[in-house]
mmCIF file of the N, C-alpha and C atoms, coordinates in Angstrom:
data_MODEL
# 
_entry.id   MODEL 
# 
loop_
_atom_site.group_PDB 
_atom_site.id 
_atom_site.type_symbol 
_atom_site.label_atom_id 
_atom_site.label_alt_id 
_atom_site.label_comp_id 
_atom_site.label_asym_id 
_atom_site.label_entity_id 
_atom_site.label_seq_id 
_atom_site.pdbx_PDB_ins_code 
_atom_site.Cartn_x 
_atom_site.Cartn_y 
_atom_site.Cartn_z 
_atom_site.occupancy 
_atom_site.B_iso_or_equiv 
_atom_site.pdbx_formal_charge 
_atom_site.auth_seq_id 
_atom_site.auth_comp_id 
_atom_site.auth_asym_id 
_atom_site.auth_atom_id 
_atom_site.pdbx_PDB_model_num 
ATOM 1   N N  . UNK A 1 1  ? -74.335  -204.337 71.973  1.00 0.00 ? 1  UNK A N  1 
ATOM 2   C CA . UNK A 1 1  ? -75.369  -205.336 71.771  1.00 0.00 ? 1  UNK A CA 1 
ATOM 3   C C  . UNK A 1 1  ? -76.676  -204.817 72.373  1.00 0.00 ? 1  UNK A C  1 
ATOM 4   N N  . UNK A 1 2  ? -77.733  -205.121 71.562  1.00 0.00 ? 2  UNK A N  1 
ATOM 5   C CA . UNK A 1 2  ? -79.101  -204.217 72.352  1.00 0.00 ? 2  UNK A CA 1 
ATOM 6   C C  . UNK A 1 2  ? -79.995  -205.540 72.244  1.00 0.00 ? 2  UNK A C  1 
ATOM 7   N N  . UNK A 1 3  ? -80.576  -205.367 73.878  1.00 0.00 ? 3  UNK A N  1 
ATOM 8   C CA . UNK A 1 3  ? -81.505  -206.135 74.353  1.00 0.00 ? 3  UNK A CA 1 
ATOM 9   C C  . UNK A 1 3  ? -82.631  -206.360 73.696  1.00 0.00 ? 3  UNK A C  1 
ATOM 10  N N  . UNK A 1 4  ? -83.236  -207.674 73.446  1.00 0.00 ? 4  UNK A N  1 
ATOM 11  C CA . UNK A 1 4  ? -84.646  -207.242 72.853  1.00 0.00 ? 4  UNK A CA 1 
ATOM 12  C C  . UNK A 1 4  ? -85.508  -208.038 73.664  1.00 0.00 ? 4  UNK A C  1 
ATOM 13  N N  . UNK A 1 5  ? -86.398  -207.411 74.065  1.00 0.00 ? 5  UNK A N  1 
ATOM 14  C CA . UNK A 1 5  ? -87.902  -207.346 74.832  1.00 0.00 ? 5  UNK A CA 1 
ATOM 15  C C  . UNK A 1 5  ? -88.657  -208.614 74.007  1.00 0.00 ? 5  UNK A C  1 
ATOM 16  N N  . UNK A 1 6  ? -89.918  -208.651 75.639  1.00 0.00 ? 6  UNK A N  1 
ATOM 17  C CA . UNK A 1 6  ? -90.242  -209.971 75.282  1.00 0.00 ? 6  UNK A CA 1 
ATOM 18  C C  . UNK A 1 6  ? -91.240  -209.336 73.708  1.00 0.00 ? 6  UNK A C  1 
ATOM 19  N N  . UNK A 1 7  ? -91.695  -209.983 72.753  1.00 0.00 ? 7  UNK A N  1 
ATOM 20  C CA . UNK A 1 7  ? -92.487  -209.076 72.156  1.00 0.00 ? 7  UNK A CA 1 
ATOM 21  C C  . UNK A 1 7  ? -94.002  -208.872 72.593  1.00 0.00 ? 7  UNK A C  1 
ATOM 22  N N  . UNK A 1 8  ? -94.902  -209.748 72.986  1.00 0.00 ? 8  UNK A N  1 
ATOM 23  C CA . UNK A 1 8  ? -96.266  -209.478 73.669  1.00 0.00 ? 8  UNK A CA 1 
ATOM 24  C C  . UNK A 1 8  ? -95.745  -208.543 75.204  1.00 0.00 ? 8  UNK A C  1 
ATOM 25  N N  . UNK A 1 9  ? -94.609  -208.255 75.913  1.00 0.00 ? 9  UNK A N  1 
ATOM 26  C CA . UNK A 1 9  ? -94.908  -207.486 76.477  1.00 0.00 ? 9  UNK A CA 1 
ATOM 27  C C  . UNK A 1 9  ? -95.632  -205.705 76.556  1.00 0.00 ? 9  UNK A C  1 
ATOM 28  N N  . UNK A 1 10 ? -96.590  -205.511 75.667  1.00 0.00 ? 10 UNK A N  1 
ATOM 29  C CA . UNK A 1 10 ? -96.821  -204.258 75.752  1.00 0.00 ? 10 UNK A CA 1 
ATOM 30  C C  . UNK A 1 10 ? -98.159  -204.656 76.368  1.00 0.00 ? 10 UNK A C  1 
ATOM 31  N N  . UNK A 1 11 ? -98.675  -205.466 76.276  1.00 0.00 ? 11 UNK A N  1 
ATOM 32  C CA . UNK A 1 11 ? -100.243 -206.487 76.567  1.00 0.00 ? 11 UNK A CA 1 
ATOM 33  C C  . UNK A 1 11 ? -99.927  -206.053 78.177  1.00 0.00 ? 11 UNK A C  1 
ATOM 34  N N  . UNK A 1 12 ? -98.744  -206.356 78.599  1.00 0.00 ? 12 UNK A N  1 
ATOM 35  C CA . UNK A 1 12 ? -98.916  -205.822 80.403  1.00 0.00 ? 12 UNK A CA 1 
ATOM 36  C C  . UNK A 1 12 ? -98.352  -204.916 80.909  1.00 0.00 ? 12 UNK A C  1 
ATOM 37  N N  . UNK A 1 13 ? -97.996  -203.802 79.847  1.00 0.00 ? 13 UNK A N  1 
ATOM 38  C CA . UNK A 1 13 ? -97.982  -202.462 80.535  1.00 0.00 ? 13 UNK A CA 1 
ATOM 39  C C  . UNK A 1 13 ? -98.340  -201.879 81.345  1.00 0.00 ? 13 UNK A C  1 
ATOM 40  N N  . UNK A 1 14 ? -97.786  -201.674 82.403  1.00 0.00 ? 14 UNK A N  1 
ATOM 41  C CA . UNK A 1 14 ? -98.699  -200.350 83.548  1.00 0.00 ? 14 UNK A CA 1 
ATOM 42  C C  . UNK A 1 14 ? -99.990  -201.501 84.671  1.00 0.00 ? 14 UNK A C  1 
ATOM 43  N N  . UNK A 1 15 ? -99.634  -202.641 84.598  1.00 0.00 ? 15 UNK A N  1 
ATOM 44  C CA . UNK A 1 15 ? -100.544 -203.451 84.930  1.00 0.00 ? 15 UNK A CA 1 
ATOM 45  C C  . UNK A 1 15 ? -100.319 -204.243 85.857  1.00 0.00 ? 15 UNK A C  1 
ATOM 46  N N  . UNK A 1 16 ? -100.337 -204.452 87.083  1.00 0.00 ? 16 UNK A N  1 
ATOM 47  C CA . UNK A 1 16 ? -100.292 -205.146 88.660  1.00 0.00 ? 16 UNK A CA 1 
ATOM 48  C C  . UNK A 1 16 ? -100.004 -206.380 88.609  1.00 0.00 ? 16 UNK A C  1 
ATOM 49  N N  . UNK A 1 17 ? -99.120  -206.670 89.146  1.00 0.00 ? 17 UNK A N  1 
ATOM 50  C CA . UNK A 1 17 ? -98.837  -208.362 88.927  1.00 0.00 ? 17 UNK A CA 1 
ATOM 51  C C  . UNK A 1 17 ? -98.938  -208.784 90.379  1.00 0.00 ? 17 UNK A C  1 
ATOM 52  N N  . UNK A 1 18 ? -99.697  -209.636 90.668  1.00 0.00 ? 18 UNK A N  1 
ATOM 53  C CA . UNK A 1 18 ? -99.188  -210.290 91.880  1.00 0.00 ? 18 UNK A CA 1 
ATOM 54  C C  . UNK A 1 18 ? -98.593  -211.527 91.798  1.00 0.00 ? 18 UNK A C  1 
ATOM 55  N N  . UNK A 1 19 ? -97.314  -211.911 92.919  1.00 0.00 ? 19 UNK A N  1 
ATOM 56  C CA . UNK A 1 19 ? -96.349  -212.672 92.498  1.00 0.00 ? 19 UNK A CA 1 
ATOM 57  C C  . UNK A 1 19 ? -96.250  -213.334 93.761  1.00 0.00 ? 19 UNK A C  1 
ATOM 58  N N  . UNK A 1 20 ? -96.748  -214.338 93.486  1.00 0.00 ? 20 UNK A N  1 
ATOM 59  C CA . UNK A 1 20 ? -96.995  -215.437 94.361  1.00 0.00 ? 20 UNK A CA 1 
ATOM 60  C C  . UNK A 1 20 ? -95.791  -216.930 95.092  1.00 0.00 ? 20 UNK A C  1 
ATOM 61  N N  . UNK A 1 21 ? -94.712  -216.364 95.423  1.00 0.00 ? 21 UNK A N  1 
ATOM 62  C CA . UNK A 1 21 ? -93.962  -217.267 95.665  1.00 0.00 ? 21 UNK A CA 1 
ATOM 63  C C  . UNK A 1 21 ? -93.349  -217.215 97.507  1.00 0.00 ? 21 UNK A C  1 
ATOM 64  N N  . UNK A 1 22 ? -92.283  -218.152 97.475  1.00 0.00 ? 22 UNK A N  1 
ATOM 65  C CA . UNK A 1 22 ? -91.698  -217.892 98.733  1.00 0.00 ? 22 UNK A CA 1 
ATOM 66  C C  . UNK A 1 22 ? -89.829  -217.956 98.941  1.00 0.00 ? 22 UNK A C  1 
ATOM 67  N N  . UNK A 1 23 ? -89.466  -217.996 99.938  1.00 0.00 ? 23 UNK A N  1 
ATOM 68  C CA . UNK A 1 23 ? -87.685  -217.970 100.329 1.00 0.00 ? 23 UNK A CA 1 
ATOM 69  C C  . UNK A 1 23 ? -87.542  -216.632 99.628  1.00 0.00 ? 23 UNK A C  1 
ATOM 70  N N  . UNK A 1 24 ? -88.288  -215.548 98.988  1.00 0.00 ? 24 UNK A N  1 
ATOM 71  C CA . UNK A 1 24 ? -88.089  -214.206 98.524  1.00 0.00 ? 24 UNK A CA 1 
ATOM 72  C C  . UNK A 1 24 ? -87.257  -214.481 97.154  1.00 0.00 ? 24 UNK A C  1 
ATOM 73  N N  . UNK A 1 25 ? -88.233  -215.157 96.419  1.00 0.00 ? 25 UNK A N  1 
ATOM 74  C CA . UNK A 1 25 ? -87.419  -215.212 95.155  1.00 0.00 ? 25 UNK A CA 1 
ATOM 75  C C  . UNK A 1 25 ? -88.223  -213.898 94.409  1.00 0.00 ? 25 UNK A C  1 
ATOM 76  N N  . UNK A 1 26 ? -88.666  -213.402 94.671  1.00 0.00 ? 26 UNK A N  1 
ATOM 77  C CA . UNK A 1 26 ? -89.750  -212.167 94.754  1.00 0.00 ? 26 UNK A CA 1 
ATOM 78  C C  . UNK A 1 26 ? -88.504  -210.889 94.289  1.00 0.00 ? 26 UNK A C  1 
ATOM 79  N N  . UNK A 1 27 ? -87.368  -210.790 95.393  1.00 0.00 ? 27 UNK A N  1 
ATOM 80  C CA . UNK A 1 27 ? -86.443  -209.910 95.179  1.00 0.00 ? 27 UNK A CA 1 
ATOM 81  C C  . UNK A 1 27 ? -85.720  -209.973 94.081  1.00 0.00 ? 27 UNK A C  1 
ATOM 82  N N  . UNK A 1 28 ? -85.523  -211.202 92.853  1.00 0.00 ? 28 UNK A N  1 
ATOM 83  C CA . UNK A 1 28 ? -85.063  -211.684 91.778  1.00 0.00 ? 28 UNK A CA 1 
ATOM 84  C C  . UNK A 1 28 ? -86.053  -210.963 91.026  1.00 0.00 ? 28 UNK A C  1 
ATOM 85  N N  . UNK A 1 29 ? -87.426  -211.772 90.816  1.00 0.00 ? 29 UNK A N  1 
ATOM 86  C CA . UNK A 1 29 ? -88.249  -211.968 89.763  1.00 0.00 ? 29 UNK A CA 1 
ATOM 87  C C  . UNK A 1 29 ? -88.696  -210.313 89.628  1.00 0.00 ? 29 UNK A C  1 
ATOM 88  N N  . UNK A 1 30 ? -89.024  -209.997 90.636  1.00 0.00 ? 30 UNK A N  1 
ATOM 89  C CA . UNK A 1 30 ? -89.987  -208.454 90.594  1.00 0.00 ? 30 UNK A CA 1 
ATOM 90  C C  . UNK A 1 30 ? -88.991  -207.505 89.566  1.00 0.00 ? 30 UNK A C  1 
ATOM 91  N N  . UNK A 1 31 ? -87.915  -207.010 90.291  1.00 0.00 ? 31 UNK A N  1 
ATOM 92  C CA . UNK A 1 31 ? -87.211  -206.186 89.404  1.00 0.00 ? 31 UNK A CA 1 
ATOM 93  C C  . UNK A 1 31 ? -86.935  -206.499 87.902  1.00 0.00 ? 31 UNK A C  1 
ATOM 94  N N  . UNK A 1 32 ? -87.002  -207.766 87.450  1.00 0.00 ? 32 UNK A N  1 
ATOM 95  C CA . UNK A 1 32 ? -86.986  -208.046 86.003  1.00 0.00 ? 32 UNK A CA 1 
ATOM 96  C C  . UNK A 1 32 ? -88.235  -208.073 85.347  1.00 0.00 ? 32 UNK A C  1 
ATOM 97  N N  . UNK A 1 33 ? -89.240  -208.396 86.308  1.00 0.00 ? 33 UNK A N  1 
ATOM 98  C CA . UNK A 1 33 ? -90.274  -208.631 85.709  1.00 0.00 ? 33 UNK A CA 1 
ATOM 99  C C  . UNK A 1 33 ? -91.012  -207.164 85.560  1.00 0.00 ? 33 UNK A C  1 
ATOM 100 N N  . UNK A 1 34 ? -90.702  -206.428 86.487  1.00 0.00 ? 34 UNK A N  1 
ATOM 101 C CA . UNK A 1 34 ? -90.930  -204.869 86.270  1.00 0.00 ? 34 UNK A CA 1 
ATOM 102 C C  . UNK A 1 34 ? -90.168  -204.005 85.153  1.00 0.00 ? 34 UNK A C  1 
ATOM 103 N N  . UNK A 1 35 ? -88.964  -204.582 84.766  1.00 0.00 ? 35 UNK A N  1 
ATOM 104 C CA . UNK A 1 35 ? -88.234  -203.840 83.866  1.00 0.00 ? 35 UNK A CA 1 
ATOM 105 C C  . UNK A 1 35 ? -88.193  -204.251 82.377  1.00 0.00 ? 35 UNK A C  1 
ATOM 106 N N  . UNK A 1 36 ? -88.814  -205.714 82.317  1.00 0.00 ? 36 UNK A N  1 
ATOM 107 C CA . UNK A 1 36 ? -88.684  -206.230 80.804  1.00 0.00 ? 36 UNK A CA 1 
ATOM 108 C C  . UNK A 1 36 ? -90.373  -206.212 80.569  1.00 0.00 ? 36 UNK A C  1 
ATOM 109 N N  . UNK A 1 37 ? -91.573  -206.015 81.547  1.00 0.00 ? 37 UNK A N  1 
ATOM 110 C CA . UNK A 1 37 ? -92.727  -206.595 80.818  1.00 0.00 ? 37 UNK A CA 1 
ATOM 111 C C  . UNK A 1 37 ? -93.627  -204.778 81.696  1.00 0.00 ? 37 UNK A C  1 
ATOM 112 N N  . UNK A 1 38 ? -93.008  -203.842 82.157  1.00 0.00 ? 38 UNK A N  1 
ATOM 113 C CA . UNK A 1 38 ? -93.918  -202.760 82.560  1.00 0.00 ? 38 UNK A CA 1 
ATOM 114 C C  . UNK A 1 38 ? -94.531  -202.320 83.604  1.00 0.00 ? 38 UNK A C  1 
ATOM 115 N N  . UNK A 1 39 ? -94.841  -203.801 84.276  1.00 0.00 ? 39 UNK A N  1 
ATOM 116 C CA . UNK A 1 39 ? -95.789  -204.157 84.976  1.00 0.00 ? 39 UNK A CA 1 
ATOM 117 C C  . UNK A 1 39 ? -95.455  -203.962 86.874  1.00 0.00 ? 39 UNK A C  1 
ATOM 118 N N  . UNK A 1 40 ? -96.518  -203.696 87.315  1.00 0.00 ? 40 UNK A N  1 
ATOM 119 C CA . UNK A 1 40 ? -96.241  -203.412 88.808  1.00 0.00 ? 40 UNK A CA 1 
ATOM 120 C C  . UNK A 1 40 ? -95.965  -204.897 89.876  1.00 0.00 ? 40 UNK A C  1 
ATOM 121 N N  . UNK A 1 41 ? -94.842  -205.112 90.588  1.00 0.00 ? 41 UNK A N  1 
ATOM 122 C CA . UNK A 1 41 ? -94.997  -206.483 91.476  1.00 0.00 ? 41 UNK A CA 1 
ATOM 123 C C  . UNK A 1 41 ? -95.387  -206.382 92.732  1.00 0.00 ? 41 UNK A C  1 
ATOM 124 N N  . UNK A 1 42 ? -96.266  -206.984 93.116  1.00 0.00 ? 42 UNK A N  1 
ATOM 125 C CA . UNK A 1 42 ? -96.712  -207.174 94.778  1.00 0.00 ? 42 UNK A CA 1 
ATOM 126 C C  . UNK A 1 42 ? -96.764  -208.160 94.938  1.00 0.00 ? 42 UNK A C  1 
ATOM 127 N N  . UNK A 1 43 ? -95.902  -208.412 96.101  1.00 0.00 ? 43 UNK A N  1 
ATOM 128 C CA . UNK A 1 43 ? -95.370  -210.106 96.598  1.00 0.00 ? 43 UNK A CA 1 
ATOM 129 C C  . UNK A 1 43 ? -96.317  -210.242 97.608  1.00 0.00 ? 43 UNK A C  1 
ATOM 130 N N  . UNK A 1 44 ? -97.514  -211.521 97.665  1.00 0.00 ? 44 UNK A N  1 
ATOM 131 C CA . UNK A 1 44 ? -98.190  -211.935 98.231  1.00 0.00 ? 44 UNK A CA 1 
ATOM 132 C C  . UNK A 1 44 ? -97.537  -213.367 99.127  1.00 0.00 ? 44 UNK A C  1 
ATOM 133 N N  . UNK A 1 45 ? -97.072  -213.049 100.550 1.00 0.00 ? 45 UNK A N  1 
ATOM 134 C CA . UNK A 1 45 ? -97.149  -214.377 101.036 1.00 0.00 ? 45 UNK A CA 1 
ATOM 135 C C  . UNK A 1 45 ? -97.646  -215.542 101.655 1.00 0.00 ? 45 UNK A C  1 
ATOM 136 N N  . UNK A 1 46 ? -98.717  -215.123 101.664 1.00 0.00 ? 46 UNK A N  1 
ATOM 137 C CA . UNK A 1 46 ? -99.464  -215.696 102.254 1.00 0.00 ? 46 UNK A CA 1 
ATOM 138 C C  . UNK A 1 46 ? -99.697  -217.087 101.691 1.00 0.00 ? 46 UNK A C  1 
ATOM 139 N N  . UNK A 1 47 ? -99.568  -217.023 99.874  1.00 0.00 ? 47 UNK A N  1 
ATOM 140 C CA . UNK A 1 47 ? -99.973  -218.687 99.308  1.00 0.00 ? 47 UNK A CA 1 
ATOM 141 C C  . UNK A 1 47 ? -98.836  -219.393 99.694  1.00 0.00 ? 47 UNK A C  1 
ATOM 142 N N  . UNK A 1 48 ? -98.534  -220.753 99.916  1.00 0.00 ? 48 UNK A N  1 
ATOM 143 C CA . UNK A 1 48 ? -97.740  -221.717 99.635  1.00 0.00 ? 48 UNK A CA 1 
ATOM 144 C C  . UNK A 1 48 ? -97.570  -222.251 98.723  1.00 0.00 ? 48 UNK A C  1 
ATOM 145 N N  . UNK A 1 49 ? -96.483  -222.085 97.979  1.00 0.00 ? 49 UNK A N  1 
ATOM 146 C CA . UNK A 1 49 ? -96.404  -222.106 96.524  1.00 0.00 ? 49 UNK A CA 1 
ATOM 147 C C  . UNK A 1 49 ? -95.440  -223.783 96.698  1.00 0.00 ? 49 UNK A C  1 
ATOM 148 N N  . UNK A 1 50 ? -94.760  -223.832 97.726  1.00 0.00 ? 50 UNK A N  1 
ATOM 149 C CA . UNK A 1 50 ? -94.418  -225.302 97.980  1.00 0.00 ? 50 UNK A CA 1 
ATOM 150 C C  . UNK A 1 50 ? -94.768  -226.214 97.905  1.00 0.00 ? 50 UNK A C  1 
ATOM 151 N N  . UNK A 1 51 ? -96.343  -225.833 97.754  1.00 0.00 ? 51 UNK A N  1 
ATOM 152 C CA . UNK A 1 51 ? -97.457  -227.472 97.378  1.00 0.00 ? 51 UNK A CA 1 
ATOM 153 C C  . UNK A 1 51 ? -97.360  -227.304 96.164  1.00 0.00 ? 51 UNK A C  1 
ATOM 154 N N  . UNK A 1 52 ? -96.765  -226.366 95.312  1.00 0.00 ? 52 UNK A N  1 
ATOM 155 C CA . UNK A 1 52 ? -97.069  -226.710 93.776  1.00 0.00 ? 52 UNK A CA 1 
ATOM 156 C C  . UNK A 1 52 ? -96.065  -226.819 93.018  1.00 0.00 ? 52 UNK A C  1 
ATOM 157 N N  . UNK A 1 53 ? -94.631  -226.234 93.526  1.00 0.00 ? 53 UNK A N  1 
ATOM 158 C CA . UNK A 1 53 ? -93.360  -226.551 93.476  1.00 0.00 ? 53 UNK A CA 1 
ATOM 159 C C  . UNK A 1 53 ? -92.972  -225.149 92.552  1.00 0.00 ? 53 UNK A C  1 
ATOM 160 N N  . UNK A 1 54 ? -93.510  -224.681 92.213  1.00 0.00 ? 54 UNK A N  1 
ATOM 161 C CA . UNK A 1 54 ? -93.315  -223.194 91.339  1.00 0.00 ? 54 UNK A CA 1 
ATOM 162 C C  . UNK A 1 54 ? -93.790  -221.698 92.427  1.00 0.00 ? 54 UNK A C  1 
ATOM 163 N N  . UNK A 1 55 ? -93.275  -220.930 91.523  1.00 0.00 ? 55 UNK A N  1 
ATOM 164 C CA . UNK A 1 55 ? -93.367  -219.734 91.378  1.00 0.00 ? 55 UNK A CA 1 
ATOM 165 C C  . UNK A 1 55 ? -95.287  -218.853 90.681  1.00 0.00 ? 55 UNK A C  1 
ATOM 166 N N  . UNK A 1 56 ? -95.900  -218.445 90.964  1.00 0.00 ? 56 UNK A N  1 
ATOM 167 C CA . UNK A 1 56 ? -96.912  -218.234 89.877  1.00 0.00 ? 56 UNK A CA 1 
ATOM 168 C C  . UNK A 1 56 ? -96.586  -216.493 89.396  1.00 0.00 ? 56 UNK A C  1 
ATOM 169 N N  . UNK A 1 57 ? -96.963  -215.728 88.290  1.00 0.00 ? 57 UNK A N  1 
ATOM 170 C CA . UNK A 1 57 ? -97.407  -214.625 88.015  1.00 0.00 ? 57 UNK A CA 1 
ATOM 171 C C  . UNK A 1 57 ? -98.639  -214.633 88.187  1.00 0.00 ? 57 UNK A C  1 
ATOM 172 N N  . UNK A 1 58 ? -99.720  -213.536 88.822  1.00 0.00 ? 58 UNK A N  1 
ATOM 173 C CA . UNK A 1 58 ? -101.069 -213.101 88.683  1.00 0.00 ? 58 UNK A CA 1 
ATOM 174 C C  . UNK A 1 58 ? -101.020 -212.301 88.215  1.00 0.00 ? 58 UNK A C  1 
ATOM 175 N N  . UNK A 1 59 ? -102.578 -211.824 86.738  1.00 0.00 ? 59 UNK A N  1 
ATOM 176 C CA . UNK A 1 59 ? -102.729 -210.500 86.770  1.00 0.00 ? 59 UNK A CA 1 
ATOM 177 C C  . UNK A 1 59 ? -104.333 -210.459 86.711  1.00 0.00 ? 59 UNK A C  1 
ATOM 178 N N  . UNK A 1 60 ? -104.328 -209.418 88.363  1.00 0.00 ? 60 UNK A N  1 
ATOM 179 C CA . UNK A 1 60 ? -105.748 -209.791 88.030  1.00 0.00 ? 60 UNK A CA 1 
ATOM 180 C C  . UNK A 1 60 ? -106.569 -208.855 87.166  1.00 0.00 ? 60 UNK A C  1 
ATOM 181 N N  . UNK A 1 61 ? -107.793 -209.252 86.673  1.00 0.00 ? 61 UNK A N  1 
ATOM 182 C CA . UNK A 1 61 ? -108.660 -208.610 85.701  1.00 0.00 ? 61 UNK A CA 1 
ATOM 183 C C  . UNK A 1 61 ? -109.583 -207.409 86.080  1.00 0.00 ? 61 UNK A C  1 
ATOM 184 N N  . UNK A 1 62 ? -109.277 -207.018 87.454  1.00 0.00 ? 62 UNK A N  1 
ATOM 185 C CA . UNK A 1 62 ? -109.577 -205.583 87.826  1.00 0.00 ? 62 UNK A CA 1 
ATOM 186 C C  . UNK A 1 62 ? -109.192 -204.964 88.987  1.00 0.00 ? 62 UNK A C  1 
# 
C-alpha cells in the first residue's frame, strides 16, 4: 500500500516551521510534520498555547 502525501505540500518545502505548543506534543507533531510536508520544526516555548486550547503551525515569511 503506498502512502499519499498531503497534495499542496510542495508549497512548504525546505521551509521553517515554528511550532508553537506545550506538554511536548512537539516530539509527535515535528517528526511528521517534517516527513509528510518538507519543512524544518522549531519548538518555541515560550507561547502558552493553553489560553487557546490548540496547537499552532508558524511559517514565517522571512
Amino acid at each position: 500500500m503506498s502512502k499519499k502525501k498531503f497534495k499542496g505540500a510542495s508549497i512548504f518545502k525546505d521551509r521553517t516551521v515554528i511550532l508553537g505548543t506545550l506538554h511536548g506534543k512537539e516530539k509527535v507533531i515535528a517528526p511528521i510534520s517534517e516527513r509528510e510536508l518538507g519543512v524544518r520544526c522549531r519548538a518555541v516555548s515560550d507561547l502558552n498555547t493553553d489560553d487557546y486550547g490548540t496547537f499552532t503551525l508558524f511559517f514565517p515569511t522571512s
